[in-house]
N, C-alpha and C positions, 0 to 999 in steps of 0.2 A: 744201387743203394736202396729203394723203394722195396726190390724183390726181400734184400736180407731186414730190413727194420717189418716187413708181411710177414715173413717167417718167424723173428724172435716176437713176434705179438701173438702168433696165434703159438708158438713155443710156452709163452709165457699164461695164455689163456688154459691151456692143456695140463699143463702145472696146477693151475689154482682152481681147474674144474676136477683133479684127482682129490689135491688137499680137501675141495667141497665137500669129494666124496667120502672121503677119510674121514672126516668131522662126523658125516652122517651115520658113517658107520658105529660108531661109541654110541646111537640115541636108540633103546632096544625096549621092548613089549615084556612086561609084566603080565603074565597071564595065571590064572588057577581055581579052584574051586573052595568056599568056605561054607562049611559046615556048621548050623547052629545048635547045638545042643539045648531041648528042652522046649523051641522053640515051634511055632506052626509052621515056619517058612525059613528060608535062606536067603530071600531078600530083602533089600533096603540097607547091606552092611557096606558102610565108608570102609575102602583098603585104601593104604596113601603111605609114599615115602615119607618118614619122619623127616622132621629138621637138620639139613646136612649142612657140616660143619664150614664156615666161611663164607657161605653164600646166600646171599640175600633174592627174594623174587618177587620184582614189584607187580604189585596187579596189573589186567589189562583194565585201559579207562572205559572200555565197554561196559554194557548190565548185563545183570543176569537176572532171569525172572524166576519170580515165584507165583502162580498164580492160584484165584481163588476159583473149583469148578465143581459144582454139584454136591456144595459145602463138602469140600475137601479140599487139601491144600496138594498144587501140584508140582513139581514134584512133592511127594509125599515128605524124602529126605533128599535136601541139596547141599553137596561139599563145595566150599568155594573157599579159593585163596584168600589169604590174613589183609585187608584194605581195598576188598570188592564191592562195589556197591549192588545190593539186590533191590530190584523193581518190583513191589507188590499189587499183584493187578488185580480183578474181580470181574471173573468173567458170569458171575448168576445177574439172575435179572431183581436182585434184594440189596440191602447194604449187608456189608462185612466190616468189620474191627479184625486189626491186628496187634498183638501184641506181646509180651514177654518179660518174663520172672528171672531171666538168666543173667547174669555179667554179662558172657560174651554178648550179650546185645544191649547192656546199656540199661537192662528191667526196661527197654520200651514200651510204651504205648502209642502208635500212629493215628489212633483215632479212627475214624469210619469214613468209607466211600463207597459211591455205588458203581453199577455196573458202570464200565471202560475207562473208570479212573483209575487212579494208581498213587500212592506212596514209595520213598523209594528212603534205604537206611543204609551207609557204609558202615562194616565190620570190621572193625580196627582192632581185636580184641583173640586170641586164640579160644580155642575150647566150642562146647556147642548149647543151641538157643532152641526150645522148645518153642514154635511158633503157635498160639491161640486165637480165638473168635469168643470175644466176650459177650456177642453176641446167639451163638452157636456154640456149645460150650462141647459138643460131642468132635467136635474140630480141632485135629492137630498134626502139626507137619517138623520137621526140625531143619534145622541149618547146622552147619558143623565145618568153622572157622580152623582152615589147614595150615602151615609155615609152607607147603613147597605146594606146586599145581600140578604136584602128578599123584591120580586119586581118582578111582571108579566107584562106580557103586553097582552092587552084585544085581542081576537078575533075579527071574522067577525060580531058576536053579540053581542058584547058588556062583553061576560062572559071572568071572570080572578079565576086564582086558586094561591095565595102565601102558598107554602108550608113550613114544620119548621121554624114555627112560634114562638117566644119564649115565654114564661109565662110573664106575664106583661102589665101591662096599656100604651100604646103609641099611637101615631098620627100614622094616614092612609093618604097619601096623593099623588094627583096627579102629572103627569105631559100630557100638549097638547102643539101641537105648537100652539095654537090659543085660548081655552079654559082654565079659570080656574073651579076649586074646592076651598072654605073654605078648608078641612082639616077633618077629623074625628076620633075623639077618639076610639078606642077601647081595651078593657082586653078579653086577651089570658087564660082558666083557664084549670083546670084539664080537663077539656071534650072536652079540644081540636081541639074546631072548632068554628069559627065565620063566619058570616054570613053580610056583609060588603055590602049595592048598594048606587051608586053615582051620583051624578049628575055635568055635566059639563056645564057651562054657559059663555058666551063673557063679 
C-alpha cells in the first residue's frame, strides 16, 4: 500500500513540475533596438508593455532608489510600477533638495538632506515627474510611473531586454523626454521571445 500511495505522489509531483513548466513557458523576453531621431544618443528611452486589459499589478512593498551622486540624479531615468515607493538618497558630501512640478508626483517638494539621509515618496499617480535640486538647478533626473512592471530602459546603444513577458497580444510603447513613438503591437507566444526595434521622432 505505501509502495502505490510513493508512486501516485511522486506521479502527481511530475504532473505539476510539467504544468510548472508549461506556465513558464508563456513568460518570453522582449528584446530590440530604438532609434532616436534628432537626438545625441539612444539612451535613457522607457520601452514597457502598455496597460493590459483585466489585469491589475500590485507593487512590490520593496524600495527603489534614486540616488543623488556627483550632483546628478542616479539613475538619470527610473521606470517604476503605478504605487512604488522611491528612496531618495544623497550620496555627496553637501545638501540636496528634491523636488517636482509634475502631477504624477503630487508638484512635491521633500525638502533638503544631507549626505546618508534619505526621503522616500509613493507614486500613486500614472504618467512621468521631472526630478530637480533647487539647490543645484543644473540637476535633473526623471521617473516615469508605468500600469504594468514589465519595462527597460535602453542602453548606450540603443539595445533594451524586457524580461517575463506575459503570453498575449498588447501595445509596446515608449517614453523620451523629447521624442515620441506611435506604439507597437505585439504577441507574446509559446516560443517566448520577440524581437521588437523602434523608432523615435520629434
Amino acid at each position: 500500500m505505501r509502495k502505490h500511495v510513493q508512486a501516485a505522489g511522486k506521479f502527481i509531483f511530475l504532473i505539476l513540475g510539467f504544468l510548472g513548466l508549461g506556465s513558464l513557458a508563456w513568460a518570453g523576453t522582449i528584446t530590440g533596438h530604438v532609434t532616436c531621431q534628432g537626438a545625441r544618443t539612444n539612451q535613457w528611452v522607457v520601452v514597457y508593455v502598455d496597460a493590459i486589459a483585466n489585469k491589475e499589478f500590485p507593487p512590490s512593498s520593496e524600495h527603489i532608489a534614486m540616488d543623488q551622486v556627483g550632483k546628478e540624479f542616479a539613475p538619470h531615468v527610473l521606470p517604476i510600477l503605478k504605487g512604488t515607493t522611491v528612496d531618495f538618497l544623497n550620496a555627496d558630501p553637501f545638501v540636496h533638495n528634491v523636488f517636482s512640478p509634475d502631477a504624477a508626483a503630487d508638484k512635491f517638494n521633500l525638502g533638503s538632506w544631507g549626505q546618508g539621509e534619505k526621503r522616500s515618496y509613493t507614486f500613486n499617480k500614472l504618467g512621468e515627474a521631472v526630478m530637480l535640486c533647487d539647490l543645484h538647478p543644473e540637476m535633473e533626473g526623471w521617473i516615469v510611473v508605468l500600469p504594468t512592471p514589465y519595462f527597460a530602459v535602453t542602453d548606450q546603444n540603443g539595445d533594451y531586454s524586457i524580461k517575463d513577458a506575459p503570453e498575449g497580444t498588447y501595445t509596446l510603447k515608449t517614453w523620451h523626454k523629447k521624442l515620441k513613438s506611435p506604439g507597437q503591437e505585439i504577441t507574446m507566444t509559446s516560443a517566448g521571445a520577440v524581437k521588437a526595434d523602434l523608432t523615435l521622432k520629434k
